[in-house]
N, C-alpha and C positions, 0 to 999 in steps of 0.2 A: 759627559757630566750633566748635561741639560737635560738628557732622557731619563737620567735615575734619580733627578730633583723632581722631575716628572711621576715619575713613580712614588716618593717619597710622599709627595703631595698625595697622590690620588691615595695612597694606602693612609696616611692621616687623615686626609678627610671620612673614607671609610670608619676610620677608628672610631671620630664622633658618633657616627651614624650608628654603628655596633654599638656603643657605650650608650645612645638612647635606649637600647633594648629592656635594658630591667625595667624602665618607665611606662614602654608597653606591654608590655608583661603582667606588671602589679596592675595598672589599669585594667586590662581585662577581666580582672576576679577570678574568682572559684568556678563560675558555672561556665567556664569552656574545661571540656576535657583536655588532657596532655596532649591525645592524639588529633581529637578534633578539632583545638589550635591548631594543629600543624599542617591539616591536610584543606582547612579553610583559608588557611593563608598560602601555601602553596598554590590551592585552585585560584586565587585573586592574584596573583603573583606572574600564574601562566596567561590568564587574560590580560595581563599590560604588554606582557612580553613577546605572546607568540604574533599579534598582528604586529610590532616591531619586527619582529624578525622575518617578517611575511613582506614589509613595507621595505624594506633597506634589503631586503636580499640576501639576507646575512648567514641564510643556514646554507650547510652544504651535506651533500651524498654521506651517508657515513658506510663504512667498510665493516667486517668483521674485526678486525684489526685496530679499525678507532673505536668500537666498543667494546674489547677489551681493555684499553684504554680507559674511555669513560667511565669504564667498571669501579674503579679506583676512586677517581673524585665523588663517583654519585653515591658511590658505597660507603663512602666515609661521609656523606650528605645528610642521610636518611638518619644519622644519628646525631644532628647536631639542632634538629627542636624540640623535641621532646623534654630530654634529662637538663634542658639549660629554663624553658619553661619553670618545671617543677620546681629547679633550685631557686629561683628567682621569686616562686610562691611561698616557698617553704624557708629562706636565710634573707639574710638583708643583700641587698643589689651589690654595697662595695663587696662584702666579702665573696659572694657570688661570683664576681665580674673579675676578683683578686686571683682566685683558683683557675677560676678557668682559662685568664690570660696565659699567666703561667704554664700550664700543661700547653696553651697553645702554641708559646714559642720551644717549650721542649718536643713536641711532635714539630714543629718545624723544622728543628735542626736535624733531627731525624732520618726524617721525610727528606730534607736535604741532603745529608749524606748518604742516605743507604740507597736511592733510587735516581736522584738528580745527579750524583757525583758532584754536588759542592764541597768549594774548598773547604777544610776547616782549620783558621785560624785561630791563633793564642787569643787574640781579641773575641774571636766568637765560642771561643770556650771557658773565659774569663766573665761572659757578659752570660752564659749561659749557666756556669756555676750561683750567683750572683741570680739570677732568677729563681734558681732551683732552693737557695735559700729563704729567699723571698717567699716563695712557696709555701716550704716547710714553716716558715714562722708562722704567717697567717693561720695554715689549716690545722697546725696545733694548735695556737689558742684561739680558734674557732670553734673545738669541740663543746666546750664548757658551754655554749650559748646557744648553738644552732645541732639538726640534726647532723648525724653521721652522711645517714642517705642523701639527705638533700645536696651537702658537700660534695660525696663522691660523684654525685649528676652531674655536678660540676664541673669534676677534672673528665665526665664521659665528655662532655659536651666538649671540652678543651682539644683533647685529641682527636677529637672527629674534626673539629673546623680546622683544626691545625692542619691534618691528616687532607682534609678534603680542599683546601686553598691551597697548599702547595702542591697537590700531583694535578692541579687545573696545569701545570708546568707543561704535562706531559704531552697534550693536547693544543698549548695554544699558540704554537706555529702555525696551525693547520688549518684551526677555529677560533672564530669570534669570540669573543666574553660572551655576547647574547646568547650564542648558539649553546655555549656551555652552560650558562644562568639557565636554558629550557629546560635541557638535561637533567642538571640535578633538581631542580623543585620540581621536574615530572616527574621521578623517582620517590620522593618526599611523598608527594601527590598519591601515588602509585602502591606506596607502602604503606601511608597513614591512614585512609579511606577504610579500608575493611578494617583495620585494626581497632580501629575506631568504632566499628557498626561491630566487631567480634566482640568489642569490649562492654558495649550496653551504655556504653558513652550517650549524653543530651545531643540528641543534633536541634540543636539553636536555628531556628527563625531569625534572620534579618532585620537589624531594628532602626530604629535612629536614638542611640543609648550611647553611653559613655564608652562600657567596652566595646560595641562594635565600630566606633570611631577611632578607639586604639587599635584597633586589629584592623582597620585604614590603614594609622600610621605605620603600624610596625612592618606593614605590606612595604608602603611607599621607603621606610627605612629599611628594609630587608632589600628590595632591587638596586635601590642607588649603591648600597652597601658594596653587595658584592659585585656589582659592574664595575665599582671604584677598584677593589681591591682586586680583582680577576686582572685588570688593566695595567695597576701597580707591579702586581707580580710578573709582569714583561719586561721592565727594568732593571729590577732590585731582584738580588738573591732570597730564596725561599726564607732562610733563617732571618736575613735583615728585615723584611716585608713582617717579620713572626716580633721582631724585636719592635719595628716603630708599630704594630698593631697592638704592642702593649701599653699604647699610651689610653687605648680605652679605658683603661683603670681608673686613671686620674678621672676620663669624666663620668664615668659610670661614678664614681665616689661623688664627687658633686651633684651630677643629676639624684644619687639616692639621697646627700646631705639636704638639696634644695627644694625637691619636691617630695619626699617623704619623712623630713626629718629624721635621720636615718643618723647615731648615733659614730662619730667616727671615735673608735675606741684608738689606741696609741700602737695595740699590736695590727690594728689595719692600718692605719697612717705611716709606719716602721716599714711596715711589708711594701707598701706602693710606694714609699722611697728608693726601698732596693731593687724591686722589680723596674721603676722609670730609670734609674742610672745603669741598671743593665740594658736597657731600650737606646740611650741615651749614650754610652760608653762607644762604638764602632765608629758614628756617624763624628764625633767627637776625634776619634783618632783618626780618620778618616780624614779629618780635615787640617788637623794639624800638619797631616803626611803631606798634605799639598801644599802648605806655606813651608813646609820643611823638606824639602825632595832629600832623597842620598844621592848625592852622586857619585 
């Protein structure tokens, strides 16, 4: 019980961290390209991390075997900065941050049953209808305001991090968080670089400016993130990890309310109602089941 409060923790705290994202996001402006955010913050990302993992020891031999493995997480990696980027440019942060959660606990439960062989209970089908509505509210009356494209980057980006946090499963008996955190942002790294120089993308000069202070933070937010949640996800089942990670909504909605003045209309407020009491619904039953045993 102590270990999955444990987990519970580390994967909420993460949530904060991911729900700062639309903040660095809109900070950095227009003049970073899609790809070239992605491959400059992955390369600042593997300088924190690879002398950690050089320092602590933490990497190990990998096989052919663990990088079919890795295949999985990093594959589902490489698509979760780009289309969340642009949406973040292109809609407002809540409804942004609204979609994508959602697609990310539906790719979790997923990802949890078809590969983990997690259970799937009436509670986690119950809490996952109940998101999936949530969903659909929002990104219908989302159309009337924001683009189509922007939205569906949205739900890419949702099933990628869904997709890519939960098969970390597969691998993390074996391997570290850190050793895994190298892997996929050298992937990122790996695949944003040329794409980036194929695309005729600005590669930006280093400055001491506003957006390159956000793309600091959203560095220093991106490692803590996923170290939290990589660690989380040792405890807690893939779907439940998918469920308290939807509490970024809530702050993504505030972060966008408080520093962008970002308008909460009543079909976003509706929608991150349903989506938190599907987050909020397990852990609840969950605990009632312990003050109430059957015997």
């Amino acid at each position: 019980m102590l270990q999955k409060r444990k987990g519970s923790f580390f994967v909420l705290f993460s949530a904060l961290l991911f729900g700062s994202y639309g903040i660095w996001a809109v900070l950095l402006g227009s003049d970073f390209g899609v790809f070239y955010q992605g491959w400059i913050r992955a390369f600042l990302v593997l300088l924190i991390l690879v002398p950690v993992v050089y320092l602590t020891k933490a990497w190990k031999p990998l096989t052919k075997a663990d990088l079919k493995l890795y295949a999985w997480c990093c594959g589902f990696g490489i698509f979760t900065q780009a289309p969340l980027y642009y949406a973040f440019q292109h809609s407002g942060v809540g409804i942004a941050s609204l979609i994508f959660f959602a697609t990310f606990l539906i790719t979790s439960y997923i990802v949890g049953a078809l590969m983990l062989q997690e259970r799937t209970t009436f509670i986690k089908i119950l809490s996952l209808i109940l998101a999936l509505a949530g969903l659909a509210f929002t990104f219908v009356n989302s159309l009337g305001v924001f683009s189509l494209f922007a939205l569906a980057l949205a739900v890419v980006n949702g099933v990628a991090s869904g997709g890519e946090v939960s098969t970390t499963k597969l691998v993390q008996n074996n391997f570290s968080a850190l050793q895994t955190s190298v892997m996929v942002w050298a992937a990122i790294f790996i695949t944003h670089l040329p794409i980036s120089l194929l695309a005729g993308e600005t590669q930006l000069i280093p400055a001491l400016t506003v957006p390159w202070l956000a793309m600091l933070g959203f560095t220093i937010a991106g490692v803590l993130a996923f170290w939290l949640v990589t660690e989380g996800f040792k405890y807690v089942d893939a779907s439940i990890g998918g469920l308290i990670g939807l509490l970024e909504v809530v702050f993504a909605i505030i972060f966008g309310a408080l520093v962008f003045s970002e308008h909460i209309y009543f079909s976003t407020a509706l929608g991150a109602v349903i989506i938190v009491i599907a987050a909020a619904m397990p852990h609840i039953v969950d605990m009632l089941s312990k003050k109430n045993p059957i015997s």
